[in-house]
PAVO-59161 format. One record per atom (N, C-alpha, C): residue number from 1; x, y, z; atom name. Coordinates in steps of 0.02 Angstrom, whole numbers. Example, Ala and Ser with C-alpha at 12.3 -4.5 7.8 and 13.67 -1.06 7.14 Angstrom:
2
resi x y z name
1 660 -284 390 N
1 615 -225 390 CA
1 660 -165 390 C
2 642 -112 354 N
2 684 -53 357 CA
2 645 2 394 C
//
This chain:
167
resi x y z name
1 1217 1510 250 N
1 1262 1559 280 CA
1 1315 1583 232 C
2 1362 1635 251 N
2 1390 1662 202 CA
2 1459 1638 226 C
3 1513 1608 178 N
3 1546 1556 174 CA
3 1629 1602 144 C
4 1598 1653 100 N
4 1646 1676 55 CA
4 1629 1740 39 C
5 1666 1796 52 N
5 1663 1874 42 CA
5 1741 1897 10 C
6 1695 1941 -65 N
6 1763 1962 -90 CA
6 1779 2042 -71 C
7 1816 2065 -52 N
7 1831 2141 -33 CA
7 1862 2173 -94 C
8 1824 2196 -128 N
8 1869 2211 -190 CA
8 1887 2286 -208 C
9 1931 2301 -223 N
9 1984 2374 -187 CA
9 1981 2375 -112 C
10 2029 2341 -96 N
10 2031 2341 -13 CA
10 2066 2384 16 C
11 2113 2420 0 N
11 2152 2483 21 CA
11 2184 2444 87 C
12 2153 2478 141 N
12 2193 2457 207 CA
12 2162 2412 219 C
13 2108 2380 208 N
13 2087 2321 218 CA
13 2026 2322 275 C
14 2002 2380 290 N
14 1958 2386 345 CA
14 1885 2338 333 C
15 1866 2340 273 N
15 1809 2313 247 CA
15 1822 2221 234 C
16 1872 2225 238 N
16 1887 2123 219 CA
16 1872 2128 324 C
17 1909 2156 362 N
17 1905 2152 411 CA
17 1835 2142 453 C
18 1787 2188 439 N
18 1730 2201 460 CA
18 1694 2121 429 C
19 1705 2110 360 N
19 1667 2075 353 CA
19 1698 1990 380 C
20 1742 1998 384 N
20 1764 1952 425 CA
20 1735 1919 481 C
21 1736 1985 544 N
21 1716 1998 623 CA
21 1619 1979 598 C
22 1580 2011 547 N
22 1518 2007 534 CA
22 1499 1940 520 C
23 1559 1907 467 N
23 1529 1818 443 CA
23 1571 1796 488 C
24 1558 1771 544 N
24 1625 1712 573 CA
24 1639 1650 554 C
25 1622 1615 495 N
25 1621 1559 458 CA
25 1670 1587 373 C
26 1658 1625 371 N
26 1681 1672 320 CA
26 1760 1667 314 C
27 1782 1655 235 N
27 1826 1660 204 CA
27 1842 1727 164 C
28 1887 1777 192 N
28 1870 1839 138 CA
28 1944 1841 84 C
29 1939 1845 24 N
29 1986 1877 -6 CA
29 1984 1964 -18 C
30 2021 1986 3 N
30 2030 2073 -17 CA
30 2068 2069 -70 C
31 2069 2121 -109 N
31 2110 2124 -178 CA
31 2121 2199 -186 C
32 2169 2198 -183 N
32 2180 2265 -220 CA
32 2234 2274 -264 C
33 2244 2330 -330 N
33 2303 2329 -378 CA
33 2366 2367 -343 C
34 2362 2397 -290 N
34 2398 2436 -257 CA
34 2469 2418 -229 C
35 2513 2370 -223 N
35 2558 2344 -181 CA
35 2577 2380 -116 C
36 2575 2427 -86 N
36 2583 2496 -52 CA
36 2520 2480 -16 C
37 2457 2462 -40 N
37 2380 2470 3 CA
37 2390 2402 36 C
38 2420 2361 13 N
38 2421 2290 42 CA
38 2478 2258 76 C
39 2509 2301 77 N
39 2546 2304 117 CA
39 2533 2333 200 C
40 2494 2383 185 N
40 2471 2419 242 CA
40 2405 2368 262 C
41 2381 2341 226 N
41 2312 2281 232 CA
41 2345 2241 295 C
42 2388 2202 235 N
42 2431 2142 312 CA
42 2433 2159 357 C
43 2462 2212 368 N
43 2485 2244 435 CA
43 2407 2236 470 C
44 2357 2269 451 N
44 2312 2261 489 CA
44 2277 2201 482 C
45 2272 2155 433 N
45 2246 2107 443 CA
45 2279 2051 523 C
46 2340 2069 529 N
46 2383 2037 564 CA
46 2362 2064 643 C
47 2344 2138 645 N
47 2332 2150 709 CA
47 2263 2120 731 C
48 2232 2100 710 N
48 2160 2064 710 CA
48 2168 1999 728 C
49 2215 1978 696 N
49 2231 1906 686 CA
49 2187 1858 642 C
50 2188 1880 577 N
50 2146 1871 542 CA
50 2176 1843 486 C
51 2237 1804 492 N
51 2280 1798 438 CA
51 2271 1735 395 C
52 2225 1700 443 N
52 2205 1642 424 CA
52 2140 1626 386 C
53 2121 1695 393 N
53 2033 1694 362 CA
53 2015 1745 308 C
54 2079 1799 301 N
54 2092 1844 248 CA
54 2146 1828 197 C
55 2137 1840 123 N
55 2212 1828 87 CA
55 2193 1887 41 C
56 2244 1929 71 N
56 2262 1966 10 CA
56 2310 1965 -63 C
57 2253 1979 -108 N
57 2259 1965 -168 CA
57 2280 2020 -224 C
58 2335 2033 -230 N
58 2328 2094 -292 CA
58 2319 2080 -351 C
59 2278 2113 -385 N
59 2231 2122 -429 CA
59 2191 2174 -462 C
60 2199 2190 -525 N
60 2161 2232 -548 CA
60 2096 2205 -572 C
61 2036 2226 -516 N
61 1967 2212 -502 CA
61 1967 2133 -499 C
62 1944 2095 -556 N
62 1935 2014 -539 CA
62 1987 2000 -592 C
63 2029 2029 -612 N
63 2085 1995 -650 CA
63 2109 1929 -641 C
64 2139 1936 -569 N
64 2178 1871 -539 CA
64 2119 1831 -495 C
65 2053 1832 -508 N
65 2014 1784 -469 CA
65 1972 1744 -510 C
66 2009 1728 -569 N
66 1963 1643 -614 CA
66 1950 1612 -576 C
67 1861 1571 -593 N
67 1861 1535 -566 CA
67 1834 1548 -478 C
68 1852 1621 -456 N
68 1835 1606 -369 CA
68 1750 1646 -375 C
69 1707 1607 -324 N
69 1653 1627 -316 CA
69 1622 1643 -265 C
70 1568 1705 -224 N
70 1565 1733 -154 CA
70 1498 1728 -134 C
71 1498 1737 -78 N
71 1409 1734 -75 CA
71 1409 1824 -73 C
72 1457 1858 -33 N
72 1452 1928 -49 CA
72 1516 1955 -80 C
73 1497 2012 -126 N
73 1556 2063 -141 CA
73 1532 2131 -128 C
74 1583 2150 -93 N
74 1590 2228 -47 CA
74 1612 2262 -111 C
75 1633 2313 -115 N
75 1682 2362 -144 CA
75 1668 2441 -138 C
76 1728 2472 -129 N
76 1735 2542 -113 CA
76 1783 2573 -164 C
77 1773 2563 -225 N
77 1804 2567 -294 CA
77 1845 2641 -295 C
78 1886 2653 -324 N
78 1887 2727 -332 CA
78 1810 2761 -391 C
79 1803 2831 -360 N
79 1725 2854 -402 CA
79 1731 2926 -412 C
80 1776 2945 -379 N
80 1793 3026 -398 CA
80 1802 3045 -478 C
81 1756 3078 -489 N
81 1766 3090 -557 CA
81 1827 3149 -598 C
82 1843 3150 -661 N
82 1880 3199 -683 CA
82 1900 3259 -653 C
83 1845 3296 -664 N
83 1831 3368 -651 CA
83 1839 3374 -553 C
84 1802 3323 -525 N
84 1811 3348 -457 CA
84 1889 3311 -428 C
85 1916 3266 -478 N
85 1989 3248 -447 CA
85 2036 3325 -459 C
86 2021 3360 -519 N
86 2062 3400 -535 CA
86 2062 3478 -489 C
87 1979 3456 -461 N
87 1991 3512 -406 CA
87 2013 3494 -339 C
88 2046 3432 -340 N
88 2061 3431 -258 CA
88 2125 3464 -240 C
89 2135 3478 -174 N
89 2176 3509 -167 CA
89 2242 3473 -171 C
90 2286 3505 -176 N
90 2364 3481 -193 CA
90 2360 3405 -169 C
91 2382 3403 -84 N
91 2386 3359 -55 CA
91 2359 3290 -61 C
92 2287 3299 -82 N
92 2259 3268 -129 CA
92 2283 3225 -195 C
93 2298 3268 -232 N
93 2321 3263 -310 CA
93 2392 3213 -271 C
94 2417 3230 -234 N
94 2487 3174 -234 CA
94 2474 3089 -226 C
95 2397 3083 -196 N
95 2373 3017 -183 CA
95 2386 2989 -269 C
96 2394 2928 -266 N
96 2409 2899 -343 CA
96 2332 2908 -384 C
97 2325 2926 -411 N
97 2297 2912 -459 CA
97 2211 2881 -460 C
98 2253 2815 -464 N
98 2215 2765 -463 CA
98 2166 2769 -402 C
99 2185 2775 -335 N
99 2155 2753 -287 CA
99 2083 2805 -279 C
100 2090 2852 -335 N
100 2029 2934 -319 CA
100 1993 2914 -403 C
101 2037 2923 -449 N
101 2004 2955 -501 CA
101 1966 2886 -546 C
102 1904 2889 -567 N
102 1894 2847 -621 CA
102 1853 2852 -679 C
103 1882 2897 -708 N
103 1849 2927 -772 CA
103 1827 2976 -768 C
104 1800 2998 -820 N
104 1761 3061 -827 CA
104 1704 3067 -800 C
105 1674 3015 -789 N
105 1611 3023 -723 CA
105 1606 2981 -660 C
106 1671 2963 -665 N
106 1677 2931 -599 CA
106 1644 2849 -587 C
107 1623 2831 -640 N
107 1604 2767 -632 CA
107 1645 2705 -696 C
108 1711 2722 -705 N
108 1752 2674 -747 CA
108 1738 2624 -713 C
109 1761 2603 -617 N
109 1771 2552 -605 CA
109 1724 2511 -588 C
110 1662 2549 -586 N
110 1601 2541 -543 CA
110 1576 2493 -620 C
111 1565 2515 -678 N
111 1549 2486 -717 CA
111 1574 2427 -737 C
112 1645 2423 -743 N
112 1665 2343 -733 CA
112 1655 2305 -678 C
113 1651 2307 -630 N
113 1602 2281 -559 CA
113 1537 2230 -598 C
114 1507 2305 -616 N
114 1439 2268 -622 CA
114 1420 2221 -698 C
115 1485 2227 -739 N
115 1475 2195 -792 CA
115 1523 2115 -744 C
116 1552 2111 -731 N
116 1586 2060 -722 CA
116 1557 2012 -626 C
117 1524 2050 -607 N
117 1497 2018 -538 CA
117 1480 1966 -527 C
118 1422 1962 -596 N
118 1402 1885 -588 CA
118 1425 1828 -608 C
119 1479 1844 -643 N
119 1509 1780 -658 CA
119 1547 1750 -587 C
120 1555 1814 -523 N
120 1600 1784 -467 CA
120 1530 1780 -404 C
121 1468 1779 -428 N
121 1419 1769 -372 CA
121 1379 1723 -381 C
122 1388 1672 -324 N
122 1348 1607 -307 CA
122 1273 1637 -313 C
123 1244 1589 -317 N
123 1168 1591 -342 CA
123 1140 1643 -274 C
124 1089 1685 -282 N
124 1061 1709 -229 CA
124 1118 1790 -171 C
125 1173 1779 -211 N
125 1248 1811 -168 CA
125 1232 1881 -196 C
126 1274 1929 -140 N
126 1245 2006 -166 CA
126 1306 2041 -176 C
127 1292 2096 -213 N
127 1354 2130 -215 CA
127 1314 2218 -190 C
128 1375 2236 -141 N
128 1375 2288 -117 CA
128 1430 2357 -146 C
129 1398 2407 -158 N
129 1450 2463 -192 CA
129 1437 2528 -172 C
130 1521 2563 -140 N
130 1501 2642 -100 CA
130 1520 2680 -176 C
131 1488 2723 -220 N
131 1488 2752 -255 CA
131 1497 2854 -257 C
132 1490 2850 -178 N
132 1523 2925 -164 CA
132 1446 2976 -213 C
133 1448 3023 -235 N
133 1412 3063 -241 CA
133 1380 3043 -322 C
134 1381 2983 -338 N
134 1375 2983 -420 CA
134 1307 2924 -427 C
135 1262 2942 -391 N
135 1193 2917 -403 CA
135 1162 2922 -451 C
136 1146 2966 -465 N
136 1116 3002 -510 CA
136 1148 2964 -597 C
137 1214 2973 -589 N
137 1248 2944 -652 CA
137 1224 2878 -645 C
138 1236 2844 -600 N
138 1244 2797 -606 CA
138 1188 2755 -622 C
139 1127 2802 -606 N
139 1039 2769 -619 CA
139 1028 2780 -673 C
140 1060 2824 -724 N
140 1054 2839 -782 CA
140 1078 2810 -821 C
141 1144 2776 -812 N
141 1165 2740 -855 CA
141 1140 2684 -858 C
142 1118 2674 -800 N
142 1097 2565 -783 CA
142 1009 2561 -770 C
143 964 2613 -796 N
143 899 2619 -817 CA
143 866 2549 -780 C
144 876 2492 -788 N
144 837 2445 -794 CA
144 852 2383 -712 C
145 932 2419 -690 N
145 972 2390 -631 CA
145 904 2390 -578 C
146 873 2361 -541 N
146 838 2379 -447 CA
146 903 2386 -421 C
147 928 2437 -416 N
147 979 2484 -371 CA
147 898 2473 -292 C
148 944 2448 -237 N
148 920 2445 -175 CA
148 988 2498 -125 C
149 946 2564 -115 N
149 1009 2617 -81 CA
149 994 2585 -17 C
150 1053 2584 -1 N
150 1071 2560 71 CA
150 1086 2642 112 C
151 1061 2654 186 N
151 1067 2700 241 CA
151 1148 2692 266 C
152 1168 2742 248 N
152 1242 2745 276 CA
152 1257 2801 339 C
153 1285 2770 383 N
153 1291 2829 465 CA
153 1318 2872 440 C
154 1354 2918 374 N
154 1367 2996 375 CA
154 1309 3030 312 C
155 1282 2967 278 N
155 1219 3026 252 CA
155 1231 3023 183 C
156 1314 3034 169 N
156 1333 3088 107 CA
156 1356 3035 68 C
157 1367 2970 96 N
157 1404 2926 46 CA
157 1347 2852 23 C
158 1361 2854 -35 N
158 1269 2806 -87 CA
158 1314 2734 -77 C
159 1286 2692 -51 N
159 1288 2632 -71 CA
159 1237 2575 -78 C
160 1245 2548 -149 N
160 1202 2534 -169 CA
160 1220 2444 -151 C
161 1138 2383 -173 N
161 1160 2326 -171 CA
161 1130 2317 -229 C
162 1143 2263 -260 N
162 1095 2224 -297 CA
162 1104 2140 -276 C
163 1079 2093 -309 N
163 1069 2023 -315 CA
163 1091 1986 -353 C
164 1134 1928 -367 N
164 1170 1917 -443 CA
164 1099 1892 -485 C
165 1028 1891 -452 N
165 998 1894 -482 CA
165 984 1950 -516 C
166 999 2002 -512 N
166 960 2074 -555 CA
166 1017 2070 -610 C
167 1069 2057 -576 N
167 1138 2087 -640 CA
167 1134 2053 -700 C
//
């Protein structure tokens, strides 16, 4: 059974939540670098009452997690690339930074994910990743990855799994 789930960029924390309510044996850490996103996390981790089975962790990606190991890792990374952060509209552009843009093709963070995963996944443990519109990049760069696309209820958003065996 799954024992330990890392939520990694947890923003408001909806996804440490879910996976919470999904493993009921489950220990989740969420992490995010945000102080502002985790703040708003607690808050909801607290309306759940989940305070005891979630710890939020700030952290840039697995920085602050030596040493911790999951049977799953979630993540909803930022993946918006250059060019389409620069066309968003204003309102947009005031969100920080960080939480939209990651590189020039949108896969800065996605790529440290998958270089660093397996050192935080128990034998057989999977890691899950919403990558937004950058499939295509992302099969190109990682040629040799079994990318398994997962069916998502709006269609438009790719998330992929793999196995800490493939990585």
């Amino acid at each position: 059974g799954v024992t330990r789930v890392l939520d990694l960029c947890t923003g408001s924390g909806c996804l440490a939540i879910l996976a919470a309510l999904a493993f009921p044996n489950a220990d989740v850490d969420a992490v995010d670098l945000s102080r502002d996103a985790l703040a708003v996390a607690k808050r909801n981790v607290a309306d759940y009452g989940l305070g005891d089975r979630i710890e939020l962790v700030e952290s840039d990606l697995f920085a602050a997690l030596k040493g911790r190991r999951y049977d799953v890792i979630i993540s909803n990374p930022p993946y918006v690339n250059a060019e389409s952060v620069a066309a968003l509209p204003p309102e947009y552009q005031a969100e920080p930074a960080l939480a939209l843009g990651s590189g020039k093709d949108g896969l800065d963070a996605t790529r440290q994910i998958l270089a660093q995963a397996k050192a935080h996944l128990n034998p057989g443990g999977l890691l899950v990743v919403e990558i937004g519109h950058n499939r295509d990049a992302l099969e190109a760069a990682y040629p040799a990855l079994p990318f398994t696309w997962l069916d998502t209820e709006s269609g438009d958003q790719f998330v992929f799994m793999l196995r800490r065996e493939d990585l």
